[in-house]
GUBAZA-907766 format. One record per residue (C-alpha): residue in one letter; chain; x, y, z. Coordinates in pm, whole numbers. Example, Ala and Ser with C-alpha at 12.3 -4.5 7.8 and 13.67 -1.06 7.14 Angstrom:
+------+------+--------+--------+--------+
: code : unit :     px :     py :     pz :
+------+------+--------+--------+--------+
:    A :    A :   1230 :   -450 :    780 :
:    S :    A :   1367 :   -106 :    714 :
+------+------+--------+--------+--------+
//
This chain:
+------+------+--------+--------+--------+
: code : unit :     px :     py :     pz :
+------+------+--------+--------+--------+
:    X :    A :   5494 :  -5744 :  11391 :
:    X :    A :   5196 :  -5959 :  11409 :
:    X :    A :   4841 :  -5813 :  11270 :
:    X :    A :   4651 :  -5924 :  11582 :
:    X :    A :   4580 :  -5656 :  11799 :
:    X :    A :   4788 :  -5381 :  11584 :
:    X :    A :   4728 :  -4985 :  11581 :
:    X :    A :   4978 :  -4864 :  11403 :
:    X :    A :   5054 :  -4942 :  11009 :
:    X :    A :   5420 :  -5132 :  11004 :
:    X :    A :   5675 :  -4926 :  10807 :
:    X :    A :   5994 :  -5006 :  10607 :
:    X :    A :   6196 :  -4938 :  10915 :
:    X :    A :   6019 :  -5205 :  11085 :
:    X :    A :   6083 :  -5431 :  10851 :
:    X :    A :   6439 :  -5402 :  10862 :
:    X :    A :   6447 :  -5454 :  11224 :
:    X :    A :   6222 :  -5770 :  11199 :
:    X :    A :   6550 :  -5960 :  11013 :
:    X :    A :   6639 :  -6311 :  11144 :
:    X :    A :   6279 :  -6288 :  11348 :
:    X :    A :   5965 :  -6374 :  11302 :
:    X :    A :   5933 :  -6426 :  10951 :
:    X :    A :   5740 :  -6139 :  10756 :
:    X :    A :   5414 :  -6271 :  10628 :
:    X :    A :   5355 :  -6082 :  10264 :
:    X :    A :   5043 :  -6120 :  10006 :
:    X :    A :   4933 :  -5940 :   9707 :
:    X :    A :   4597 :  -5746 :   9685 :
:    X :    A :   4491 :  -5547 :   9390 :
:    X :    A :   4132 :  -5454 :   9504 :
:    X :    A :   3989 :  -5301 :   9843 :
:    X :    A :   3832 :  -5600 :   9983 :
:    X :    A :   4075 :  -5849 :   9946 :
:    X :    A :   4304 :  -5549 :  10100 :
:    X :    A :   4110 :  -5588 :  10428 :
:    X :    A :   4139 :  -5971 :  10436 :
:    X :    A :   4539 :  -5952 :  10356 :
:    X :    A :   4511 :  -5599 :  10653 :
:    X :    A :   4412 :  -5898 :  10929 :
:    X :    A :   4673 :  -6126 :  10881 :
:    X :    A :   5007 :  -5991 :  10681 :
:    X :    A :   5292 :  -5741 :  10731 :
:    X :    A :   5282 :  -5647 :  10374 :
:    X :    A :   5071 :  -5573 :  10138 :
:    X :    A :   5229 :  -5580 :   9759 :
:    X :    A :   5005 :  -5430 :   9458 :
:    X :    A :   5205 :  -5620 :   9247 :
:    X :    A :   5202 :  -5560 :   8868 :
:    X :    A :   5089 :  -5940 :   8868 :
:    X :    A :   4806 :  -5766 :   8852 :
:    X :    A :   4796 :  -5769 :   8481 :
:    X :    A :   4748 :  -6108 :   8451 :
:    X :    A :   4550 :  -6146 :   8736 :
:    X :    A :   4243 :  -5949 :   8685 :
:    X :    A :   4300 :  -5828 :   8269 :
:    X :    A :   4403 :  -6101 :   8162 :
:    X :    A :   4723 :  -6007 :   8019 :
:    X :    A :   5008 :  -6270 :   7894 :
:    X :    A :   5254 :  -6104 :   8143 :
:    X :    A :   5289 :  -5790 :   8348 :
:    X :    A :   5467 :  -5608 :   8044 :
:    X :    A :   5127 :  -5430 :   7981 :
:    X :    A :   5114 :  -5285 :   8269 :
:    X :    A :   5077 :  -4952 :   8322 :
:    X :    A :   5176 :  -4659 :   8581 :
:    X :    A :   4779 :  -4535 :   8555 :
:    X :    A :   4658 :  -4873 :   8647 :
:    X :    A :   4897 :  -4939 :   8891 :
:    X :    A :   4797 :  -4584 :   9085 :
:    X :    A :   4398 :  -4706 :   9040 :
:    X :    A :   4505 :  -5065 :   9192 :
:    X :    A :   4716 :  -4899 :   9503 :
:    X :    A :   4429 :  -4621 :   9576 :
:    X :    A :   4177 :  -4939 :   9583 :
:    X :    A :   4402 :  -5109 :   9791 :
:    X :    A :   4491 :  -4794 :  10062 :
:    X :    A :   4120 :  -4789 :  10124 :
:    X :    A :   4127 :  -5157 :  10247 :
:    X :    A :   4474 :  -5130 :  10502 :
:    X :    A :   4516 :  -5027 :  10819 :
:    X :    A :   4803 :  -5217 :  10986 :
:    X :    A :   4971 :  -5357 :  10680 :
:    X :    A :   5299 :  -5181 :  10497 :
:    X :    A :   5140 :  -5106 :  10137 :
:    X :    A :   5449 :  -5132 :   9866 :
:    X :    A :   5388 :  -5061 :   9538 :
:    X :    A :   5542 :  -5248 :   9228 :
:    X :    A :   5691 :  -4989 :   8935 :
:    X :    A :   5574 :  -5088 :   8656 :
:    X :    A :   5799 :  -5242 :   8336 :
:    X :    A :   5938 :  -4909 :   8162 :
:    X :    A :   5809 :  -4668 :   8412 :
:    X :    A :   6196 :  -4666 :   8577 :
:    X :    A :   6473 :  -4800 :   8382 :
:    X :    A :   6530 :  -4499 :   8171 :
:    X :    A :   6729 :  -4367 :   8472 :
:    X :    A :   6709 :  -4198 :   8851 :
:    X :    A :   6527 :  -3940 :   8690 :
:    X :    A :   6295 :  -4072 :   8525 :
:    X :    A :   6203 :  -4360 :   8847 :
:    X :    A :   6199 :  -4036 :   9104 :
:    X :    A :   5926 :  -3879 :   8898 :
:    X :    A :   5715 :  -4166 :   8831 :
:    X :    A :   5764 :  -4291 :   9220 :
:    X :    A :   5705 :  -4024 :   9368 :
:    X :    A :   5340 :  -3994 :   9187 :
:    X :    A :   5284 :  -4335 :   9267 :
:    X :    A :   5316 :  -4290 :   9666 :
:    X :    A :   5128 :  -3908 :   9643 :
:    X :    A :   4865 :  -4033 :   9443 :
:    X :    A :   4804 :  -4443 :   9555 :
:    X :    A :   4921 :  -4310 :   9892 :
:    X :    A :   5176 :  -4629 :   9950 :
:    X :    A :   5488 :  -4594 :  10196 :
:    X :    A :   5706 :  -4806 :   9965 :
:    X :    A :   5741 :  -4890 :   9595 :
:    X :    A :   5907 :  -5229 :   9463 :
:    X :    A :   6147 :  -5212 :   9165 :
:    X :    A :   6321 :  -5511 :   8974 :
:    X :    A :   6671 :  -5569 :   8877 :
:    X :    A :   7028 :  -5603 :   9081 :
:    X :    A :   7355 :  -5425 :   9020 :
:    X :    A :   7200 :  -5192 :   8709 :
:    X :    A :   6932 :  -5064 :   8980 :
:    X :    A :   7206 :  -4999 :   9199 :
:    X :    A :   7210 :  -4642 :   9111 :
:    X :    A :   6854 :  -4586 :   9072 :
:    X :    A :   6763 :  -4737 :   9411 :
:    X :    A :   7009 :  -4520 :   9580 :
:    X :    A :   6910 :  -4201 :   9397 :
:    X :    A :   6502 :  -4266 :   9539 :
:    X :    A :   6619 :  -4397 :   9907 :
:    X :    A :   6847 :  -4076 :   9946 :
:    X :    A :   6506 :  -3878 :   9868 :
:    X :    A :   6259 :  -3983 :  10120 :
:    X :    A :   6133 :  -4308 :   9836 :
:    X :    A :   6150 :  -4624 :  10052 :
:    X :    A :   6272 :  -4940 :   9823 :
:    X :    A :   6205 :  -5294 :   9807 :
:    X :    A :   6437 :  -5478 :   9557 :
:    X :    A :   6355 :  -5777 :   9359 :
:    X :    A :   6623 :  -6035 :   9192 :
:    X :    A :   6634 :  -6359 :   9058 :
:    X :    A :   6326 :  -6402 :   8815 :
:    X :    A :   6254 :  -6084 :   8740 :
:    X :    A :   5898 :  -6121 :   8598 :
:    X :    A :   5972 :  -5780 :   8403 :
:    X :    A :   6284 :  -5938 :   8204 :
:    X :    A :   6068 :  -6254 :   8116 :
:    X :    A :   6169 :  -6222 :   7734 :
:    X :    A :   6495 :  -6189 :   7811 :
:    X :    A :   6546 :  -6488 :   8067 :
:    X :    A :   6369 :  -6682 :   7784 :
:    X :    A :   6033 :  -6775 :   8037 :
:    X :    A :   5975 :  -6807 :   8411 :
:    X :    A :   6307 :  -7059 :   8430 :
:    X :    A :   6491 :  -7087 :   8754 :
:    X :    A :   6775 :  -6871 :   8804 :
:    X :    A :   7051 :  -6876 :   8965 :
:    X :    A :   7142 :  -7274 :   8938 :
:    X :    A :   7557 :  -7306 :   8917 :
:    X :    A :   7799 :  -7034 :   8835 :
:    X :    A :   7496 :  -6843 :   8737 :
:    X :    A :   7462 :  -6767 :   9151 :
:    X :    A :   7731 :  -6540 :   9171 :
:    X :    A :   7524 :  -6318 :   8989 :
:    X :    A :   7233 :  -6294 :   9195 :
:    X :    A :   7477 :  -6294 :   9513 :
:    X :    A :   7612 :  -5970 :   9339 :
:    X :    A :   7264 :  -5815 :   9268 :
:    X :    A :   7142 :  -5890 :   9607 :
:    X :    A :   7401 :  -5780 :   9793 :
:    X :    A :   7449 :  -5400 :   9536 :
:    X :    A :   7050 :  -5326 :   9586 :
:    X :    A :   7127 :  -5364 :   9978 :
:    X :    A :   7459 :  -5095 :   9950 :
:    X :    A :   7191 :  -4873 :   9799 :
:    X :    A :   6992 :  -4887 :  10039 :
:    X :    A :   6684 :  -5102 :  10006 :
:    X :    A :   6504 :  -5231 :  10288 :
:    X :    A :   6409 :  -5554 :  10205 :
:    X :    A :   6476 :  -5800 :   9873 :
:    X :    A :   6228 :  -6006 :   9716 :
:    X :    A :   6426 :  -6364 :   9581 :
:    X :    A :   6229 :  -6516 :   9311 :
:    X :    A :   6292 :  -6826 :   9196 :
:    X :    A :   6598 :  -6905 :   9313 :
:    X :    A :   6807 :  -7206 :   9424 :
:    X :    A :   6656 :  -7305 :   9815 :
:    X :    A :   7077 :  -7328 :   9935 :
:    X :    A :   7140 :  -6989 :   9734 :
:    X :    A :   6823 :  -6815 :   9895 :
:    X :    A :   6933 :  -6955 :  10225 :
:    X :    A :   7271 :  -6803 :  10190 :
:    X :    A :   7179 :  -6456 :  10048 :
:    X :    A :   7004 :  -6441 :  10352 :
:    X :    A :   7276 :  -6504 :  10617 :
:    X :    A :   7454 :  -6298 :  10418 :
:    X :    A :   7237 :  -5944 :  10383 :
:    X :    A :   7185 :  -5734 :  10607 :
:    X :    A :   6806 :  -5645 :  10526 :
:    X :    A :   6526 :  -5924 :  10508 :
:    X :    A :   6486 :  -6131 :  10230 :
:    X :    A :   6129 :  -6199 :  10116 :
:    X :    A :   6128 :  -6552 :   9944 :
:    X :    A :   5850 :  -6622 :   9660 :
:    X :    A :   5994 :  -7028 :   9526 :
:    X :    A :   6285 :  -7017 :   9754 :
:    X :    A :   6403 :  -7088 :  10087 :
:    X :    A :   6199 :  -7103 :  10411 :
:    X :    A :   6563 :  -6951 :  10562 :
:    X :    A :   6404 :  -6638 :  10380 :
:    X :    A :   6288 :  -6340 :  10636 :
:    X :    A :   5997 :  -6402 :  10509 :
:    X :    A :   5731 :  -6481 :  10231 :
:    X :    A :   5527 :  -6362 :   9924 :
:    X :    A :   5268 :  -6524 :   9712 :
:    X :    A :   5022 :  -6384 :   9457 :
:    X :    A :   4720 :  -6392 :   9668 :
:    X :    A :   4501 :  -6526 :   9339 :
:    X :    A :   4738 :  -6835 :   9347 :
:    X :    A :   4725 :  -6926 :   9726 :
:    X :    A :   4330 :  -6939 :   9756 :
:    X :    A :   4314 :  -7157 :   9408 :
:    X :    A :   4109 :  -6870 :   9220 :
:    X :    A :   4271 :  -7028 :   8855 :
:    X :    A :   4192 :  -7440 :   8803 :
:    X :    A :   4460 :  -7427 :   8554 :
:    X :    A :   4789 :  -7306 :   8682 :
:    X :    A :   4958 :  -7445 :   8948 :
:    X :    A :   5342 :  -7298 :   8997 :
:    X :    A :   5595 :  -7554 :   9185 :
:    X :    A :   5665 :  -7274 :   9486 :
:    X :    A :   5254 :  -7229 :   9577 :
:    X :    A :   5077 :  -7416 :   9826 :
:    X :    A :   4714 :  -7402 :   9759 :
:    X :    A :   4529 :  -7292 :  10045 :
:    X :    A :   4226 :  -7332 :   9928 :
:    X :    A :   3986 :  -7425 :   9579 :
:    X :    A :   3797 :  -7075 :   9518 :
:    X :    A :   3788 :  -7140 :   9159 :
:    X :    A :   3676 :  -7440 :   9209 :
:    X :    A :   3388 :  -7351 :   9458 :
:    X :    A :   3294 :  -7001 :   9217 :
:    X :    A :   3232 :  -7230 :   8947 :
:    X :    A :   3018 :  -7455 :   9118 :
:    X :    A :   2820 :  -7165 :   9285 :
:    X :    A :   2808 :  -7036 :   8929 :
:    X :    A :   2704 :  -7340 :   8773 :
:    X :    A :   2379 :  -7415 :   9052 :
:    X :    A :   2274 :  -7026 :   9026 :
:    X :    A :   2248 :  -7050 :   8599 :
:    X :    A :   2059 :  -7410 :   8669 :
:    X :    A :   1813 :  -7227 :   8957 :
:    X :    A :   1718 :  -6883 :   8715 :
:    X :    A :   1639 :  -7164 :   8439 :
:    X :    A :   1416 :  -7351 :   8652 :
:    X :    A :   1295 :  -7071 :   8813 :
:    X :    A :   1387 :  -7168 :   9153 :
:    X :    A :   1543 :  -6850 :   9195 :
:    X :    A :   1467 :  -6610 :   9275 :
:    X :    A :   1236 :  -6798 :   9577 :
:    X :    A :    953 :  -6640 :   9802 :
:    X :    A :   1236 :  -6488 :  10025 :
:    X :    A :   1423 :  -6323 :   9769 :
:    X :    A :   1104 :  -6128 :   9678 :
:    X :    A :    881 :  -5828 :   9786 :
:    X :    A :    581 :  -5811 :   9846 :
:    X :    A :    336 :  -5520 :   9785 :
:    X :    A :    260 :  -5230 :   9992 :
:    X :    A :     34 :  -5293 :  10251 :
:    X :    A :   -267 :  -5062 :  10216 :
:    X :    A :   -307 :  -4794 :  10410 :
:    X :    A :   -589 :  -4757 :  10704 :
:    X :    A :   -789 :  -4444 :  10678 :
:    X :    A :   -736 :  -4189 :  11013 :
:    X :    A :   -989 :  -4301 :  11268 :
:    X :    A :  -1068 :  -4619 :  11167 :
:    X :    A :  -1045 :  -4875 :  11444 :
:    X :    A :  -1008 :  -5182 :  11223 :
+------+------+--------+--------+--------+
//
C-alpha cells in the first residue's frame, strides 16, 4: 500500500485487506496543495470536519456544514492521485436516520467526488451504516471521542477508562456487523485500542490510542506545528510551521518598512527602446 511508486488510487477494499499489515498511514487535508503533499506519502486522505476549526476558526466542528464540506473535498480531489479520499459527514447532516444520511452521502461522493465518507457514533449508527454500505456508500466508522458529541461527553475527555470500555467494545464491534471498512478509535485507553483491534475484523485507525492500531490519523495542522498554542497529549510535532510563518512574517513587515523589500531583483525594469529597421547600431 505504500505511495512510492503507486498508479492506482487505494480503495476501501484495500484497506480491509491491509489489516494486521503494514500499518495504514492517514492525514487530513482540507485544501488542494496540502492534498498533493498528504497524495506522496499516505493511504488516506480524511477531509475531516476538523476543518472548522482549522481554517474558520470555529470553537468545534458543530458549525460545520454539508456545503463546506463538498467545497473542502472538491479542493482536495484536485490534489490526490494515489490516496483513498474519505469524507467526514458533517454533525446533523446524518443522524436523523438512513434516509436522511443516504441523501446527503450520496451528494457528498457525486459532487466532492470521494470513494468513502466517515460517520461518528457506535451501536445507534449501526443501522444507518448498514443502510449506506448495502447501497454502493463505502463507510468508515468513528468511536470513542466522538468530536461531534463534544457537549455531550462534557469536552475532549478520554473515553473508555473502566467499565466505561464495554461500551466502546460494543460500538466498535456493531459498526463492523454493518459493514464498515475501517474504524477510527479516538481517544481511547492504549490496552482497550490494542484489544479492539485483535478483536475486529476490519482495521482500526488510531488517533491518541494504541500503536497495535492498523494504523494512524492526525489532523495534518497539528503534526507540522501550524498552531503555537495547542498541543494535544496523542500528537507528535513534526515540525514548527507556526513558528517559522511567524518569523517569515515578522522579517517581511520589518523589510516593506525599511524598504528593503522589495530589492533590485524583485523589480522591473523599463522597456528597452526599440531600434529603428535598418539601423546597424
Amino acid at each position: 500500500m505504500s505511495a512510492t511508486g503507486h498508479s492506482r488510487a487505494v480503495t476501501p477494499p484495500q484497506v480491509v485487506a491491509a489489516k494486521g499489515g503494514t500499518p495504514l498511514v492517514c492525514l487530513t487535508a482540507y485544501t488542494t496543495p496540502m492534498a498533493r503533499l498528504v497524495d506522496a506519502h499516505c493511504d488516506i486522505a480524511l477531509v475531516g470536519d476538523s476543518v472548522g476549526m482549522v481554517l474558520h476558526g470555529l470553537p468545534s466542528t458543530l458549525g460545520v456544514t454539508l456545503d463546506m464540506m463538498i467545497m473542502h473535498g472538491k479542493a482536495v480531489r484536485r490534489g490526490l492521485e494515489h490516496a483513498l479520499m474519505v469524507v467526514d459527514m458533517p454533525f446533523g447532516s446524518y443522524e436523523e436516520g438512513p434516509e436522511q444520511a443516504f441523501r446527503n452521502a450520496s451528494r457528498v461522493m457525486a459532487e466532492a467526488g470521494c470513494a468513502a465518507v466517515k460517520l461518528e457514533g457506535g451501536e445507534t449508527m449501526a443501522e444507518t451504516i448498514r443502510f449506506l454500505t448495502r447501497r454502493g456508500i463505502p463507510v468508515m466508522a468513528h468511536v470513542g471521542l466522538t468530536p461531534q458529541a463534544v457537549n455531550t461527553f462534557g469536552g475532549y475527555t478520554v473515553q473508555g477508562r473502566g467499565e466505561a470500555a464495554s461500551r466502546i467494545i460494543r460500538d466498535a464491534k456493531a459498526v463492523a456487523d454493518a459493514g464498515a471498512f475501517s474504524v477510527v478509535l479516538e481517544k481511547v485507553p492504549e490496552s482497550l485500542a490494542s484489544r479492539i483491534t485483535k478483536e475486529l475484523a476490519i482495521p482500526t485507525i488510531g488517533i491518541g490510542a494504541s500503536a497495535a492500531c492498523d494504523g494512524q490519523v492526525l489532523v495534518v495542522d497539528d503534526m507540522l506545528g501550524m498552531f503555537t498554542d495547542f498541543r494535544p497529549k496523542f500528537v507528535k510535532r513534526y515540525a514548527e510551521l507556526g513558528t517559522e510563518a511567524a518569523s517569515a512574517i515578522e522579517m517581511y513587515a520589518a523589510e516593506v518598512r525599511a524598504r528593503i523589500f522589495p530589492a533590485a531583483e524583485h523589480v522591473f525594469g523599463d522597456a528597452p527602446k526599440a531600434v529603428p529597421k535598418g539601423d546597424t547600431q
